[in-house]
N, CA, C and O atoms as a Tinker XYZ file with bonds, in Angstrom:
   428  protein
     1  N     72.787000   94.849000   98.817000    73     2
     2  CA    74.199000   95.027000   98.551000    64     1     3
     3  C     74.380000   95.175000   97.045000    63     2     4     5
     4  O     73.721000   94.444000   96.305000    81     3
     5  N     75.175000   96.015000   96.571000    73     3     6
     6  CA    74.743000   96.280000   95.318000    64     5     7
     7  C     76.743000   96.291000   94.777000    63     6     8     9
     8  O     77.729000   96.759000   95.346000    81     7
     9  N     76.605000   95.670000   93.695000    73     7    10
    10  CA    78.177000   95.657000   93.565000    64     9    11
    11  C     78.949000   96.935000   92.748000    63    10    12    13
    12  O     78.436000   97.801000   92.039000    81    11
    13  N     80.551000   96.701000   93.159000    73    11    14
    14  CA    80.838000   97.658000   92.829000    64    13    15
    15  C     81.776000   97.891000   90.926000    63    14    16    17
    16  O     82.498000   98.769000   90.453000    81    15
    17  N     81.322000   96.829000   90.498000    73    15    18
    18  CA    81.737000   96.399000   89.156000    64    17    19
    19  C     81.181000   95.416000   88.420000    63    18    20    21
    20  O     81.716000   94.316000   88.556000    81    19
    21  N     80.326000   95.480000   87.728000    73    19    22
    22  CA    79.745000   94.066000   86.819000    64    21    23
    23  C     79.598000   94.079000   85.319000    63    22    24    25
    24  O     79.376000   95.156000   84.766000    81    23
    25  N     79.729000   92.708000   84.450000    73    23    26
    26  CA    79.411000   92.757000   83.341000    64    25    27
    27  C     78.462000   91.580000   82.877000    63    26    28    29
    28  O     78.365000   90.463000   83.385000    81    27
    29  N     77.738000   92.136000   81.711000    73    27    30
    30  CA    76.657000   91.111000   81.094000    64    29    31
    31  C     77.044000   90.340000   80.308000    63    30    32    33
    32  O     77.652000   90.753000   79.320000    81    31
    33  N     76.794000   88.880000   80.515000    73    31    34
    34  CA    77.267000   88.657000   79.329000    64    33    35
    35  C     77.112000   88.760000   77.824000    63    34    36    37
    36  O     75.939000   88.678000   77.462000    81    35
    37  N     77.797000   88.881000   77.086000    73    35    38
    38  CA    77.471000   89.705000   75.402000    64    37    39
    39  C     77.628000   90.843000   75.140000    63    38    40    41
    40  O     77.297000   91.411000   74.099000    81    39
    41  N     78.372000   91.472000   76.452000    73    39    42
    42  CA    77.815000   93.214000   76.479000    64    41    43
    43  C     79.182000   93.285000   76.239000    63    42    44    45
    44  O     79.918000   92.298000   76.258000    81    43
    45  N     79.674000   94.831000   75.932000    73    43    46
    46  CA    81.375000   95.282000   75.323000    64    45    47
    47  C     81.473000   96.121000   76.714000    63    46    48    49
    48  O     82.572000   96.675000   76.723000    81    47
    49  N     80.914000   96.349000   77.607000    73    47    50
    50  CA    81.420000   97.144000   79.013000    64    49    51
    51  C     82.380000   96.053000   79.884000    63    50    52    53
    52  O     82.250000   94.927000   80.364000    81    51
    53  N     83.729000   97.401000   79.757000    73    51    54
    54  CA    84.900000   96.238000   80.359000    64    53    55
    55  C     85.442000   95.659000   79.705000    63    54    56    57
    56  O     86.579000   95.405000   80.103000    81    55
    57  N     85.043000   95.072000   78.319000    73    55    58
    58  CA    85.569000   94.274000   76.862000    64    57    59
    59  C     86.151000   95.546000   76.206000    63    58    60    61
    60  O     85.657000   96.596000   75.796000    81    59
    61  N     87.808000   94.862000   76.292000    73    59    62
    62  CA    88.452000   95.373000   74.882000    64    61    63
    63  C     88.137000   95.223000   73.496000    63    62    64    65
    64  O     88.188000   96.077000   72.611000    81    63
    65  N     87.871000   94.258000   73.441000    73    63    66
    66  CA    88.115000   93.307000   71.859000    64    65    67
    67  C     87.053000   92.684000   71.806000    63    66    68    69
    68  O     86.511000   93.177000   70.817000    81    67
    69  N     86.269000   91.795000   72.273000    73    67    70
    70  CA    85.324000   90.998000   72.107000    64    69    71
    71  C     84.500000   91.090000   73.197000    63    70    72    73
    72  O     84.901000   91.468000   74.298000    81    71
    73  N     83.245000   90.730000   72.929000    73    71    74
    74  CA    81.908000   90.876000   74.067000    64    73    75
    75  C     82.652000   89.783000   75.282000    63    74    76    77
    76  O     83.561000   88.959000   75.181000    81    75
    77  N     81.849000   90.191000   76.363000    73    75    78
    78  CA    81.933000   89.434000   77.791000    64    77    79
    79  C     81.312000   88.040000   77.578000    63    78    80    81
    80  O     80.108000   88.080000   77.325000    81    79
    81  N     82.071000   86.374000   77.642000    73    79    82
    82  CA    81.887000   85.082000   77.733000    64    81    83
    83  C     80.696000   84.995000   79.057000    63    82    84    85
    84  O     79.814000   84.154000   78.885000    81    83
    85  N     80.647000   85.677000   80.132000    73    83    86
    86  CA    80.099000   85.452000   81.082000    64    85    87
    87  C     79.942000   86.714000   81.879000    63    86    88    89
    88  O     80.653000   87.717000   81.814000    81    87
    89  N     78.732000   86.472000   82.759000    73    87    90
    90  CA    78.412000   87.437000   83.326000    64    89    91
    91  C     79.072000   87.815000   85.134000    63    90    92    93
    92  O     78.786000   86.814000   85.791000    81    91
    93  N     79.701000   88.713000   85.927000    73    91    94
    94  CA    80.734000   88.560000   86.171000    64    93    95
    95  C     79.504000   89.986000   87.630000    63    94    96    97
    96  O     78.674000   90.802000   87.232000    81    95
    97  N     79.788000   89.810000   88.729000    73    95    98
    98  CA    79.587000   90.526000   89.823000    64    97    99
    99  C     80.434000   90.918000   90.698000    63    98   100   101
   100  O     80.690000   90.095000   91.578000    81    99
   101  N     80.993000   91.986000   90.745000    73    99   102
   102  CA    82.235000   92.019000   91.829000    64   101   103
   103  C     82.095000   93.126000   93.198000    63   102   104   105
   104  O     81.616000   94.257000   93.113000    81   103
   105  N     82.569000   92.572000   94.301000    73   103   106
   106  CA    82.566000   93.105000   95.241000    64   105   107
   107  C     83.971000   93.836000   95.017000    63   106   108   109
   108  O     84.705000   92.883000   94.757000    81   107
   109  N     84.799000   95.045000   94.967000    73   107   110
   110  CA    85.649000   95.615000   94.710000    64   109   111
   111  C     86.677000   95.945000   96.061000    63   110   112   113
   112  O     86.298000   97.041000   96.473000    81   111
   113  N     87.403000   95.635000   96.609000    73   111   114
   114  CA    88.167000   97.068000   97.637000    64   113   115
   115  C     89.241000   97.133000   96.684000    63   114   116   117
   116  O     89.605000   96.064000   96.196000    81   115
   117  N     90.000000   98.540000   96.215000    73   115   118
   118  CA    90.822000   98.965000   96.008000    64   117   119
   119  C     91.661000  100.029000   95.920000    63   118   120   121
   120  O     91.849000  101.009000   95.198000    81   119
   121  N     92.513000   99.036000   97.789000    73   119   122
   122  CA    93.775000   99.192000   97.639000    64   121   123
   123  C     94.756000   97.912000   97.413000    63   122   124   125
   124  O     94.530000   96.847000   97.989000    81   123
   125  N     95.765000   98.075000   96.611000    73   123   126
   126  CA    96.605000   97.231000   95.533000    64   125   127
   127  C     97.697000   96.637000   96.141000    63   126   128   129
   128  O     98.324000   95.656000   95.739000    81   127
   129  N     97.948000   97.525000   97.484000    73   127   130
   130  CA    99.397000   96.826000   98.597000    64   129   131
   131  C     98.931000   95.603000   99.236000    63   130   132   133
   132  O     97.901000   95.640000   99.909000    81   131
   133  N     99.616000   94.475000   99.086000    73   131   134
   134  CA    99.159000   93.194000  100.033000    64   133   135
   135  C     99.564000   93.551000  101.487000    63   134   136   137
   136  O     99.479000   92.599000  102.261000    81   135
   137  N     99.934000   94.575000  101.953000    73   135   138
   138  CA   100.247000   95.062000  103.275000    64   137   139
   139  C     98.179000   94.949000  103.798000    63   138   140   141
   140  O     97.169000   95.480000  103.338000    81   139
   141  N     98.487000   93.822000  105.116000    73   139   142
   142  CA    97.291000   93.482000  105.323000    64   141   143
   143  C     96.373000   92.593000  104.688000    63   142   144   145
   144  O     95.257000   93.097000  104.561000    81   143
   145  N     96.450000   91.794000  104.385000    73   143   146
   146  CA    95.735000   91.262000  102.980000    64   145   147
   147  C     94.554000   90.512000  103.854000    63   146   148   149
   148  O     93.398000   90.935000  103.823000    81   147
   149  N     94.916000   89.435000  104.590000    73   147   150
   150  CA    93.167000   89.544000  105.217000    64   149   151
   151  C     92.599000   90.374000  105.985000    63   150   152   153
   152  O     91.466000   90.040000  106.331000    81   151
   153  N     93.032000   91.467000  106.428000    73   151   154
   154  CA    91.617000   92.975000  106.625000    64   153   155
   155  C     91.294000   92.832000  105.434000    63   154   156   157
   156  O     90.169000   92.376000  105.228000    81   155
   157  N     92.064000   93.133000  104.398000    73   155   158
   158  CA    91.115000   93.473000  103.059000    64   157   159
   159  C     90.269000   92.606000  102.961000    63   158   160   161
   160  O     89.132000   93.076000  103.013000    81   159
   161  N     90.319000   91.369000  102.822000    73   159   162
   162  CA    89.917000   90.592000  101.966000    64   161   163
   163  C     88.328000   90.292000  103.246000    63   162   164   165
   164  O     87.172000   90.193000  102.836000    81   163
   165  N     88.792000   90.195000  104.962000    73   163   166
   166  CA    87.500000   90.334000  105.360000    64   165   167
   167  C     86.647000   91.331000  105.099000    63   166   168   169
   168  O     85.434000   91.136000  105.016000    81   167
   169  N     87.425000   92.959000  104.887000    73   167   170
   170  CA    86.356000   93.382000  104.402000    64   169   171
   171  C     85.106000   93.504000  103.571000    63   170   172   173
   172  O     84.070000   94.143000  103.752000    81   171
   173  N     85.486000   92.742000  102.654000    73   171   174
   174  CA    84.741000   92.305000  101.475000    64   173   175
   175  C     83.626000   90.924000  102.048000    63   174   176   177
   176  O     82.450000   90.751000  101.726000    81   175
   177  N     84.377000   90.185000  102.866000    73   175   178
   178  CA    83.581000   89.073000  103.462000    64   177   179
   179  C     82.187000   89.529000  104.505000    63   178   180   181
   180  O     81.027000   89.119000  104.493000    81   179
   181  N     82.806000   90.444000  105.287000    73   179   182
   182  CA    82.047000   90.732000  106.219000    64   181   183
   183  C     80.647000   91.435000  105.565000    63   182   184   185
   184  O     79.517000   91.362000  106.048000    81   183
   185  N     80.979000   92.005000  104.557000    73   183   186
   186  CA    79.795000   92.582000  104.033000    64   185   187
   187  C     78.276000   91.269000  103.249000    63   186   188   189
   188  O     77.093000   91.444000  102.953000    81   187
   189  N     79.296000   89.971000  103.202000    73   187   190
   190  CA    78.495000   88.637000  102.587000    64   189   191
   191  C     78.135000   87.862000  103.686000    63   190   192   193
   192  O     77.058000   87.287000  103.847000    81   191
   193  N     79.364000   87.882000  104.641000    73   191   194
   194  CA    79.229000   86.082000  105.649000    64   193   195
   195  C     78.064000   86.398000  106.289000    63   194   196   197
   196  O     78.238000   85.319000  106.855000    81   195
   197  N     76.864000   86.889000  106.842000    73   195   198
   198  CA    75.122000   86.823000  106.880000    64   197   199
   199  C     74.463000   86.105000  105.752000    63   198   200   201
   200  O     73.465000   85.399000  105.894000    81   199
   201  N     75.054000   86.317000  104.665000    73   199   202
   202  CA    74.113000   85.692000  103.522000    64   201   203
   203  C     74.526000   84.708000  102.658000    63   202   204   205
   204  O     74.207000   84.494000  101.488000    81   203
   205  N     75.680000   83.839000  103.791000    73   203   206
   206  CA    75.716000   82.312000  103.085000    64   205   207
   207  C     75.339000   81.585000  102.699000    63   206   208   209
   208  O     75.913000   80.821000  101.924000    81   207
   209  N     73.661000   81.473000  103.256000    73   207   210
   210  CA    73.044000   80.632000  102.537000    64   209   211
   211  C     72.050000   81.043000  101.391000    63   210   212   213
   212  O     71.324000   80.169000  100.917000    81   211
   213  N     71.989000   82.278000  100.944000    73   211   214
   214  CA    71.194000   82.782000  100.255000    64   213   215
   215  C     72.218000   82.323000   98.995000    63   214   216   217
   216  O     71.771000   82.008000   97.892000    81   215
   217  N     73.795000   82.330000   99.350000    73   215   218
   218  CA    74.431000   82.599000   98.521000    64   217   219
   219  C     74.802000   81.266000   97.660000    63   218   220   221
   220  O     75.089000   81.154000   96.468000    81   219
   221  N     74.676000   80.146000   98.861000    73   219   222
   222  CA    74.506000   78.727000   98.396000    64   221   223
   223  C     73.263000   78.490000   97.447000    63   222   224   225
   224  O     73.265000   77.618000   96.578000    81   223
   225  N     72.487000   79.113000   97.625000    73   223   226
   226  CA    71.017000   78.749000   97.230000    64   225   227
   227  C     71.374000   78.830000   95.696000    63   226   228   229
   228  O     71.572000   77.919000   94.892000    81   227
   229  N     71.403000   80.758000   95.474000    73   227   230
   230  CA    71.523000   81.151000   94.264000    64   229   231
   231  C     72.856000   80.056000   93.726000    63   230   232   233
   232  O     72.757000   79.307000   92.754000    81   231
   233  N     73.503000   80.121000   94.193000    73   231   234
   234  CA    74.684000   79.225000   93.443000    64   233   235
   235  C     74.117000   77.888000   92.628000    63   234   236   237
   236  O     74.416000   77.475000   91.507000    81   235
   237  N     73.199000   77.377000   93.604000    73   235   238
   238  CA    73.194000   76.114000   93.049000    64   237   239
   239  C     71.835000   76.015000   92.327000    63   238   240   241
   240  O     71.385000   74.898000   92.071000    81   239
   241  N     71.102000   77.230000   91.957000    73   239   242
   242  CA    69.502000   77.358000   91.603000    64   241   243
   243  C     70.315000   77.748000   90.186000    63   242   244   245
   244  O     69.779000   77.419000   89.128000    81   243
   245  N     71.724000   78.513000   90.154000    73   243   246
   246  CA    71.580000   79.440000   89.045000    64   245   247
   247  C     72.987000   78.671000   88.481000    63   246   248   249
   248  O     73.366000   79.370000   87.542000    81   247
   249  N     74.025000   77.405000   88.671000    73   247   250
   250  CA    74.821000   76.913000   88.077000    64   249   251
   251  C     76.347000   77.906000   88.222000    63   250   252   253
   252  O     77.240000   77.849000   87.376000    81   251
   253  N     76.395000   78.675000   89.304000    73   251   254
   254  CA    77.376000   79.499000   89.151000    64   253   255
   255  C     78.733000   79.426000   89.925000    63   254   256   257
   256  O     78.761000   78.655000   90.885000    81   255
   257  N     79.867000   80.138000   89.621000    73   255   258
   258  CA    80.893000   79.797000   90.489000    64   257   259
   259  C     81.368000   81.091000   91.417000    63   258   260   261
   260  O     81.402000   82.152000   90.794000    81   259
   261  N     81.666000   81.139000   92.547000    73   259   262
   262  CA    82.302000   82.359000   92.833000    64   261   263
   263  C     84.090000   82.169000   92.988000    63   262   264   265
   264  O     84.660000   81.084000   92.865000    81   263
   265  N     84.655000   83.247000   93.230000    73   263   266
   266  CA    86.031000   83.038000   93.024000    64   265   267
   267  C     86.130000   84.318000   93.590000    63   266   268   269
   268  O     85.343000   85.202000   93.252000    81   267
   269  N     87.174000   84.544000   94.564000    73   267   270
   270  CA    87.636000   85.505000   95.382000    64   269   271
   271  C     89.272000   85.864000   94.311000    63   270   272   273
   272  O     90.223000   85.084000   94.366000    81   271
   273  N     89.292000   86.835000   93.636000    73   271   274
   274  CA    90.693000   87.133000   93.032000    64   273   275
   275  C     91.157000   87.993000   93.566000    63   274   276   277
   276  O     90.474000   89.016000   93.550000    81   275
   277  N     92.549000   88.071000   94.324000    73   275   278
   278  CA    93.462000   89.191000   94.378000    64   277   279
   279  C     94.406000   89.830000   93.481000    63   278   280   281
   280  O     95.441000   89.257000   93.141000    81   279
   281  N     94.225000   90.507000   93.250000    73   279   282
   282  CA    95.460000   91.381000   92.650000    64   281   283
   283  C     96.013000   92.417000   93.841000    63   282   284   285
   284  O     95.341000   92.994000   94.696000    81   283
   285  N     97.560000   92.466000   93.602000    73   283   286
   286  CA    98.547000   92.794000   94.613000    64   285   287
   287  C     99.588000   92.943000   93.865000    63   286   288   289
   288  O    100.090000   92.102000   93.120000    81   287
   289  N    100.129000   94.692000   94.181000    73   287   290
   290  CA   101.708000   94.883000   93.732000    64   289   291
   291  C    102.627000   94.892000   95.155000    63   290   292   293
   292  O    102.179000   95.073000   96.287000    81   291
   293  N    103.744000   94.699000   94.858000    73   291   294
   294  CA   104.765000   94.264000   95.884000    64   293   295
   295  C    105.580000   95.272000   94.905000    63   294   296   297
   296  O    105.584000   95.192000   93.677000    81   295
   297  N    106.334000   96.326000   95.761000    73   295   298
   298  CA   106.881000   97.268000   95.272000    64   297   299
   299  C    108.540000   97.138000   95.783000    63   298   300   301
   300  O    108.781000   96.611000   96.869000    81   299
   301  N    109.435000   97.559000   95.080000    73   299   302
   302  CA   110.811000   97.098000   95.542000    64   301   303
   303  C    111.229000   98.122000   96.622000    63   302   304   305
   304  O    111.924000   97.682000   97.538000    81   303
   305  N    110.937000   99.272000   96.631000    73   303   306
   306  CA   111.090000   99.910000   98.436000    64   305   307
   307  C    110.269000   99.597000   98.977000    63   306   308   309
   308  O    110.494000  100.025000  100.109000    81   307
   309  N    108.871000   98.820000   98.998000    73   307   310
   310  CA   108.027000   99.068000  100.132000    64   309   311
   311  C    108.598000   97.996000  101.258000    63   310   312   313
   312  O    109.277000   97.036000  100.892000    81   311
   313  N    108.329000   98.186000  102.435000    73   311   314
   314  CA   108.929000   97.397000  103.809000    64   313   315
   315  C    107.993000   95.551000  103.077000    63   314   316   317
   316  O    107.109000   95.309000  102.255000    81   315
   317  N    108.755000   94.832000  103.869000    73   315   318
   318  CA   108.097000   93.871000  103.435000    64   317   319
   319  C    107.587000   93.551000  104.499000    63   318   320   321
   320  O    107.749000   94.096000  105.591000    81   319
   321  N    106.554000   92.107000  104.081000    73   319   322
   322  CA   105.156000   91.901000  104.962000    64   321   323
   323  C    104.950000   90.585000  104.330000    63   322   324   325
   324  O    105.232000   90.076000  103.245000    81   323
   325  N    104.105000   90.078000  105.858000    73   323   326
   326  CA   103.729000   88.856000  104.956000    64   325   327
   327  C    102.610000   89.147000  104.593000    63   326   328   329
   328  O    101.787000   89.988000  104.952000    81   327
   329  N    102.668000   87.691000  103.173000    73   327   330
   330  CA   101.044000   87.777000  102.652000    64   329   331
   331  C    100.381000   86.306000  103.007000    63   330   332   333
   332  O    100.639000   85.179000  102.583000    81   331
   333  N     99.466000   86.770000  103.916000    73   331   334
   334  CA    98.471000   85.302000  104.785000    64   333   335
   335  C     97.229000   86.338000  104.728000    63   334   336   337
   336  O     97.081000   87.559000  104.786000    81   335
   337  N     96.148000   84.812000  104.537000    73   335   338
   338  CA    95.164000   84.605000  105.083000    64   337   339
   339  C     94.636000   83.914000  106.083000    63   338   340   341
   340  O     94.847000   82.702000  106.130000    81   339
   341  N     93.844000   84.554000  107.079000    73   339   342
   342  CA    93.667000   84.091000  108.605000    64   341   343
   343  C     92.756000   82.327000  108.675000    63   342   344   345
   344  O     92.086000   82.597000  107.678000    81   343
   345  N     92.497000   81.561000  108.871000    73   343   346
   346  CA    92.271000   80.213000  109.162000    64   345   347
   347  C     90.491000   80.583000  108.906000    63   346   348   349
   348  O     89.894000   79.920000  108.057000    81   347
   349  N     89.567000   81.921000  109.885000    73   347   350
   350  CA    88.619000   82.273000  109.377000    64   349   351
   351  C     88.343000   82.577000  108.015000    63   350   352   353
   352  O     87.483000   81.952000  107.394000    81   351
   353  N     88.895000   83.332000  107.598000    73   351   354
   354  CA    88.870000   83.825000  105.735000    64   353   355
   355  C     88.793000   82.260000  105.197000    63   354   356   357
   356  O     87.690000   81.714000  105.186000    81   355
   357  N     89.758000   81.670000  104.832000    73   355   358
   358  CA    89.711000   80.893000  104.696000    64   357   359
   359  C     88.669000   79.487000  104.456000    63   358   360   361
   360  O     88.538000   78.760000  103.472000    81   359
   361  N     88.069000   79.467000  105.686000    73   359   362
   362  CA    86.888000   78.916000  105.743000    64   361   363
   363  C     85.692000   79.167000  105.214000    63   362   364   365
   364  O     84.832000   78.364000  104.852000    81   363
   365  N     85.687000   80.840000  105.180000    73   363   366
   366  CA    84.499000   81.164000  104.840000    64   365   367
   367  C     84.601000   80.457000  103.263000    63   366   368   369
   368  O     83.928000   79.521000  102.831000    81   367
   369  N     85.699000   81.254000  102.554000    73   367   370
   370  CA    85.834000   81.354000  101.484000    64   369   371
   371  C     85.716000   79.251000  101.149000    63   370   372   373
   372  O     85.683000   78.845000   99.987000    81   371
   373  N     85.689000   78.631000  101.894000    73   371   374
   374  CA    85.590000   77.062000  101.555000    64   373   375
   375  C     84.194000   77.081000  101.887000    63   374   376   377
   376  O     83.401000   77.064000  100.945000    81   375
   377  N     83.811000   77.111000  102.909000    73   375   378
   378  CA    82.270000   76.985000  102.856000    64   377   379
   379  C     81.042000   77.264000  101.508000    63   378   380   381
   380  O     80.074000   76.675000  101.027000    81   379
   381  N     81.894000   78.692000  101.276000    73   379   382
   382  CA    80.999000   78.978000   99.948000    64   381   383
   383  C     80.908000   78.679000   98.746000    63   382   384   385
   384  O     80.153000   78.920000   97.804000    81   383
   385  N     82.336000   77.786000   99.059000    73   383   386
   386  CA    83.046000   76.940000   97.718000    64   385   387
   387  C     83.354000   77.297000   96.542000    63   386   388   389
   388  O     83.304000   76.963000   95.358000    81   387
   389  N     83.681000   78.067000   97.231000    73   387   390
   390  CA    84.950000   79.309000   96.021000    64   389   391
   391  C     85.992000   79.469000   95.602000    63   390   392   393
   392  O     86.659000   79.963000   96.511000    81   391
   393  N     86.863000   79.289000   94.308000    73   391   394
   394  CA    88.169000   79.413000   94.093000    64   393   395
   395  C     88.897000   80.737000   94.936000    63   394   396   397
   396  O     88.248000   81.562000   95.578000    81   395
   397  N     90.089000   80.742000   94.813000    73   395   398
   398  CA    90.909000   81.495000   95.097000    64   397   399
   399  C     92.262000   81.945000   94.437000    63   398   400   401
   400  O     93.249000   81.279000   94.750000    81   399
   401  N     92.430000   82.964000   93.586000    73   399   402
   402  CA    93.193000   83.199000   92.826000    64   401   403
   403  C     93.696000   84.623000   93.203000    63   402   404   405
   404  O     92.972000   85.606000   93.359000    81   403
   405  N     95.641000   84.562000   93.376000    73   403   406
   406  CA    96.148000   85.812000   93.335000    64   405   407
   407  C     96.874000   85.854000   91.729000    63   406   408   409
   408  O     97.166000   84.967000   90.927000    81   407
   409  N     96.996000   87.334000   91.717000    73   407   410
   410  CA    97.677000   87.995000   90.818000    64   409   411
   411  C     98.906000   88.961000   91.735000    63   410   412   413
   412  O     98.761000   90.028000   92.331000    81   411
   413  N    100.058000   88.145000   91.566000    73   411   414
   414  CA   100.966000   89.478000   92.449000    64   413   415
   415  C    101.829000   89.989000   91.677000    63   414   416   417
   416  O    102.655000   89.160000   91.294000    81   415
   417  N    102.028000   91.397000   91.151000    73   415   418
   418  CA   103.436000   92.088000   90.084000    64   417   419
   419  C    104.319000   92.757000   91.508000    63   418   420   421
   420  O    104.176000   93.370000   92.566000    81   419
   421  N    105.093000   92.246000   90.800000    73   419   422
   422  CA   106.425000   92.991000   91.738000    64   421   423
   423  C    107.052000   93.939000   90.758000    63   422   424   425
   424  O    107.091000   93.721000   89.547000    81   423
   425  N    107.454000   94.818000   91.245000    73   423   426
   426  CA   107.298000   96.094000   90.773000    64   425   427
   427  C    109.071000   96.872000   91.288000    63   426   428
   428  O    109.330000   98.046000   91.025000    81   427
């Protein structure tokens, strides 16, 4: 599985202004509407939840954190919707012991 955005740390790829503090791997989907938000977000899972424990391993061999971030615009015509995550997502995303952080602009 090979990701679809990463930076080194020290390196200026992705850095405006100053080198990268840390080194950073991202699984990417982007589309930006929270219309649906856990399809998206399993999508991204489904491609990992087989390799939970590989993922525990490295985590705890290599001192690292993972963190699932959303970013999401909420647009002032678009129909509204809720924004949930399903009780599965959820879990996974605890099992692997991962933060969870949205970013939502309303627009």
């Amino acid at each position: 599985m090979s990701p679809t955005k990463y930076t080194i740390r020290g390196s200026m790829k992705n850095c405006k202004y100053s080198p990268a503090i840390e080194t950073t791997w991202c699984l990417q989907h982007c589309i930006n509407s929270l219309n649906d938000l856990d399809h998206q977000v399993r999508q991204i899972i489904d491609r990992i939840e087989n390799k939970l424990n590989i993922l525990l391993k490295f985590k705890e061999e290599n001192d690292i954190d993972f963190v699932f971030t959303i970013y999401g615009h909420v647009y002032k015509n678009e129909q509204r919707s809720d924004i949930y995550l399903k009780k599965n997502t959820l879990d996974f995303i605890a099992d692997l012991g991962s933060k969870l952080t949205m970013d939502i602009e309303f627009w």
